[in-house]
C-alpha positions in Angstrom: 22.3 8.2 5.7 23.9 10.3 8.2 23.5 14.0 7.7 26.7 16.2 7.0 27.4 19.8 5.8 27.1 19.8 1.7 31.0 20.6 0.4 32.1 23.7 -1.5 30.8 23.1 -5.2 28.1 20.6 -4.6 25.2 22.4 -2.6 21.6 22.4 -3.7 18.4 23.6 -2.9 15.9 21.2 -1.2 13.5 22.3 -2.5 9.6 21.9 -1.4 8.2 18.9 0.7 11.8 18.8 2.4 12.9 19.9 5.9 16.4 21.2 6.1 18.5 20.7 9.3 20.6 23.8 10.1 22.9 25.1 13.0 24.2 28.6 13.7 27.6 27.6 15.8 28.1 31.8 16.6 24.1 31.5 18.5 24.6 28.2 19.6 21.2 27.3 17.7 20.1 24.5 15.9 17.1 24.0 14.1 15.0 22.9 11.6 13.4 24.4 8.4 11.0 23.9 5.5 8.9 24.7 3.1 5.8 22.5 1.8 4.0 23.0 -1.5 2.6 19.8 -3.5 2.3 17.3 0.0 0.4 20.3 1.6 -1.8 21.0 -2.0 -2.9 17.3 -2.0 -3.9 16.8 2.2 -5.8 19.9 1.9 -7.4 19.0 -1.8 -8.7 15.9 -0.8 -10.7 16.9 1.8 -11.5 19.9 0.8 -11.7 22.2 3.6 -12.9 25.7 4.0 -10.4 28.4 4.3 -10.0 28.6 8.1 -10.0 25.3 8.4 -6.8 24.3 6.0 -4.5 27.4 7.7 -5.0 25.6 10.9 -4.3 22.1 9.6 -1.1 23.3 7.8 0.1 25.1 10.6 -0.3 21.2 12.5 1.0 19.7 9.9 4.3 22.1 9.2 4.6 21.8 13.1 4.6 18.3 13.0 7.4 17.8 10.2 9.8 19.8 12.1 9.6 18.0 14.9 8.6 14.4 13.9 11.6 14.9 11.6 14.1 15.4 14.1 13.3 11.9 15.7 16.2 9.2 15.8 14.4 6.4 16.5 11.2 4.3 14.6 7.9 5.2 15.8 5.3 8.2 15.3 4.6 11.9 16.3 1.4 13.5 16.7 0.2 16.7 17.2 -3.5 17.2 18.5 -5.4 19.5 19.5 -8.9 19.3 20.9 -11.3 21.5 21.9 -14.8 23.7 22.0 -14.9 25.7 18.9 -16.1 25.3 15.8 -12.6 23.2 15.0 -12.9 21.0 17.5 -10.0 17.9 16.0 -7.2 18.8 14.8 -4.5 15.6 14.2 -0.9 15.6 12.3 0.7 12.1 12.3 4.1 11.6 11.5 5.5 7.8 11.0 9.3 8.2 11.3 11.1 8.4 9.1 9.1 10.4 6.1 5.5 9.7 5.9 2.9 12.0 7.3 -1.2 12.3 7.3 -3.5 14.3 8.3 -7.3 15.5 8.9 -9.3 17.8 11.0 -12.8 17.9 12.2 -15.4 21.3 12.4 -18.9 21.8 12.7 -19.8 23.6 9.7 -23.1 25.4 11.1 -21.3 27.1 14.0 -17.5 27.4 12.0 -20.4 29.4 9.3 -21.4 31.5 12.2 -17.8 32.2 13.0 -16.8 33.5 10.2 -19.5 35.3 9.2 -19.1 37.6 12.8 -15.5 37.5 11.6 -14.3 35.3 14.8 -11.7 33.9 12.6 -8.7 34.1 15.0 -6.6 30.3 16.0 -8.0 30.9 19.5 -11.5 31.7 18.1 -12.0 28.7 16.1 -10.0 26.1 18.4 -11.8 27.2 21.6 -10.5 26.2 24.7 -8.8 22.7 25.3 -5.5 21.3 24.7 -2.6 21.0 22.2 -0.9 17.7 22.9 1.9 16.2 21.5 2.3 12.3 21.8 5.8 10.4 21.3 5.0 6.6 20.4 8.0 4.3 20.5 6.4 1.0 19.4 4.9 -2.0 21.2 7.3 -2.5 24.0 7.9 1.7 24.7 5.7 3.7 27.1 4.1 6.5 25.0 5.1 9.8 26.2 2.9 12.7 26.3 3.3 16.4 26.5 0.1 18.6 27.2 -0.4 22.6 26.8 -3.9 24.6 27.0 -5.2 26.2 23.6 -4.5 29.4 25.3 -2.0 31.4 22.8 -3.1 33.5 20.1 -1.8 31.1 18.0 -0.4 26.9 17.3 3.4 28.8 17.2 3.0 30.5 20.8 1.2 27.3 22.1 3.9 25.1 20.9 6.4 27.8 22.5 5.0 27.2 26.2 5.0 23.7 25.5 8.9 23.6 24.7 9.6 26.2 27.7 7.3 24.3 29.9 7.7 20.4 29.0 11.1 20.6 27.1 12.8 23.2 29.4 14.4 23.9 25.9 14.7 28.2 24.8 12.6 27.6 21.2 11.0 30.1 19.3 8.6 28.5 16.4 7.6 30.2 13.2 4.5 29.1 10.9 3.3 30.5 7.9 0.3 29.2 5.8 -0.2 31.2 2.1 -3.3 30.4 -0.5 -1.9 31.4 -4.1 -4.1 32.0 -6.9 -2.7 31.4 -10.5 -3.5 29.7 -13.9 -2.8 26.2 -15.0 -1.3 25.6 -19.1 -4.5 26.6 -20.2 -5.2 29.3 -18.9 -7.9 28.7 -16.2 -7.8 29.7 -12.8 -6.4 27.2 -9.9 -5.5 27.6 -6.2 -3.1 26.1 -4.4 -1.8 25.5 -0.7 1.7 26.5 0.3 3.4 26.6 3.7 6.8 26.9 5.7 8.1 26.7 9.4 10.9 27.4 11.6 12.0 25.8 14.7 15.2 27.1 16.4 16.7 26.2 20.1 19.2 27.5 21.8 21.5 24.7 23.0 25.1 26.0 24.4 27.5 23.8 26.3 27.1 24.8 29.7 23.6 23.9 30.4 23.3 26.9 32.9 23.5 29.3 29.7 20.0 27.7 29.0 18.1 29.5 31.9 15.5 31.9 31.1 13.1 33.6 32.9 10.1 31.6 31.7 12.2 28.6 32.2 11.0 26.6 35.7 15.1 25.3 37.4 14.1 21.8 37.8 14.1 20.2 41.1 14.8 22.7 44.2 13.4 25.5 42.0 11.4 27.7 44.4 10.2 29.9 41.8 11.9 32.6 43.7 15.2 32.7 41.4 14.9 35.4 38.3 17.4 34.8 35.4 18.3 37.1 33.0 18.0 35.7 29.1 20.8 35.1 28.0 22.5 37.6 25.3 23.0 35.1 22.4 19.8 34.0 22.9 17.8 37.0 22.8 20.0 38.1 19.1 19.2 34.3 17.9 15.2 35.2 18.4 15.3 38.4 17.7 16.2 37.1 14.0 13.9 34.6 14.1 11.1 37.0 14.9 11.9 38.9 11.8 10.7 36.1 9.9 7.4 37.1 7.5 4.8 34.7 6.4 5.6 36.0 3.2 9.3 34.5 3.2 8.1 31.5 4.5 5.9 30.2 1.7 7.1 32.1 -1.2 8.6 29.5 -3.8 11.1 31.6 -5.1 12.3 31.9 -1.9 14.3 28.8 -1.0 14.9 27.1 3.0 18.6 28.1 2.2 18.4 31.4 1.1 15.7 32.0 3.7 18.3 31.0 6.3 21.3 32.8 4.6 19.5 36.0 4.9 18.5 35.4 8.7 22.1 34.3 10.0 24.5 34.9 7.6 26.3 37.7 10.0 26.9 34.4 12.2 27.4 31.7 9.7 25.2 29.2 9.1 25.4 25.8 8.3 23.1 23.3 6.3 22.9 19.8 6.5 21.3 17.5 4.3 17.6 17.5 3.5 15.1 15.3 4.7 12.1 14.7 2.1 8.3 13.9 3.5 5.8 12.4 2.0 1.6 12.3 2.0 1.4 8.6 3.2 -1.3 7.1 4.9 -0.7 3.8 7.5 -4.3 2.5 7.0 -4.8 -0.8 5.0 -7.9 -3.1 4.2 -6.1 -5.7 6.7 -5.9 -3.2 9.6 -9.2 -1.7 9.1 -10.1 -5.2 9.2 -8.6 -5.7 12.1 -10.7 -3.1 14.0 -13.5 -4.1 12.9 -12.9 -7.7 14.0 -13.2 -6.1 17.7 -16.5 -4.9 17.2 -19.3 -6.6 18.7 -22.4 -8.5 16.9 -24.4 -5.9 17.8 -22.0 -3.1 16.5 -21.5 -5.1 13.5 -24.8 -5.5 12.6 -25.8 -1.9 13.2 -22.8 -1.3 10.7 -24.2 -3.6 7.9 -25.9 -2.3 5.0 -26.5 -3.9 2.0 -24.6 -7.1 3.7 -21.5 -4.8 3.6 -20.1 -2.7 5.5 -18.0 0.7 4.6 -15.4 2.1 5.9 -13.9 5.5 4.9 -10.1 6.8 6.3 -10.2 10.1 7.6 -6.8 10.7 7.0 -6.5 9.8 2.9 -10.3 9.0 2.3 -9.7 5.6 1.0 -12.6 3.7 1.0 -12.8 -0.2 2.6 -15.6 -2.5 2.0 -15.8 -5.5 3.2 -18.6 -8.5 3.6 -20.7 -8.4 7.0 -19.7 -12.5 7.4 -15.8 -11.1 6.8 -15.2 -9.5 9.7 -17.6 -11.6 12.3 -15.8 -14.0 14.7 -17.6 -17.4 13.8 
């Protein structure tokens, strides 16, 4: 379905687990927002993971959304990032159009001793490496790859150098990753996972508006030439920056009424949600698969029991499947 503004009379709230398109026509900005509540809740439940741990795989994954959301064509998104600290995987795959997984990996011993000298920090626990964001297209497409160094204080600045480096696009990103405490109908305690983003880009007309001065020219850019940012640029991130974490998980603070109070001064204009969903793209047939590659050797090393097991890291389903099953004979 084709996305168009909601008519006087029939808007709604989208509510959690739904990213909101939204453009600002007086900035020349168009974005994306959302907040995520019960998809977030169950990724992070299932495996889980300690405290520093799920803020950094809901930042990924509210990261991901926004972008793999705003693809037009069918294929996936990931976001990655790899490196030497004590969370050394973390991976966010989006399928176009709705369905996203997934997982990250840590050393418990040393993420222990991280926390316990209070190293706690995104560039702390991610060490150095790489945030890479992968564009897959299908069988008959080139992926494309774009690749940053973990070197921000944070996933939001790192995916900012990655749009002003790789996407010669003015963005400014917003996460914000919130563990609520309440109590279920009867009355004993629960936790619960909550998270929202924002992604906004400047995209005016005349393309030379675009220039800023962390912005490389393109070809024939000696590096010599300084441009100024441009003014309805710096007043469109200026309002993004006075986003709080707060705002952007609290449920009784809708998407809309988040973006109302940002740009309201300058109209802004909603388009119709997009709903996500906690999917998985395993199966037993392409687990299968995979292990069909795997030689005699590998297989047999695998065996136990005559079976071997297989467990998703994404959803944590679990395959089994008979040693003779998957042998080439």
């Amino acid at each position: 379905m084709q996305s168009r503004p909601a008519e006087l009379g029939e808007f709604g709230f989208a509510g959690d687990d739904c990213v909101v398109p939204f453009q600002v026509e007086g900035l020349d900005v168009r974005g994306r927002a959302v907040q995520l509540g019960p998809l977030l809740d169950t990724i992070l439940g299932r495996h889980d993971y300690p405290q520093p741990v799920a803020r950094l795989l809901a930042e990924a994954i509210v990261l991901t959304v926004l972008i793999g959301t705003s693809l037009k064509f069918e294929g996936k998104f990931v976001v990655q990032t790899k490196g030497d600290g004590p969370v050394d995987l973390l991976v966010a795959d989006f399928s176009t159009p709705e369905n996203l997984r997934a997982y990250a990996r840590f050393d418990e011993e040393a993420l222990a001793e991280a926390v316990a000298a209070g190293r706690t920090s995104p560039q702390e626990l991610l060490g150095n490496g790489i945030l890479a964001f992968t564009i897959d297209q299908g069988n008959f497409m080139q992926p494309y790859q774009g690749i940053v160094p973990l070197d921000g204080a944070s996933l939001e600045d790192i995916a900012g150098v990655y749009f002003r480096q790789s996407e010669q696009i003015p963005t400014r990103v917003r996460l914000g990753v919130a563990e609520l405490f309440d109590r279920d109908e009867e009355g004993r305690p629960r936790r619960g996972w909550r998270a929202g983003g924002v992604i906004a880009q400047f995209l005016p007309d005349a393309p030379e508006r675009m220039r800023h001065p962390d912005l490389h020219g393109g070809d024939g850019d000696d590096g010599e030439q300084t441009f100024a940012e441009d003014d309805t640029w710096s007043e469109a991130r200026m309002l993004v920056d006075t986003i709080d974490a707060d705002e952007l998980t609290d449920p009784q603070i809708g998407i809309e009424r988040l973006l109302f109070r940002l740009f309201h001064e300058r109209g802004v204009r909603v388009y119709d949600p997009q709903a996500v969903y906690d999917r998985c793209s395993c199966s037993r047939e392409k687990v299968k698969g995979v292990l069909k590659g795997f030689s005699d050797d590998d297989i047999a090393a695998s065996t136990e029991d005559g079976k071997i097991t297989v467990t998703c890291e994404f959803c944590s389903t679990v395959y089994r499947y008979e040693a003779e099953e998957v042998r080439d004979v």
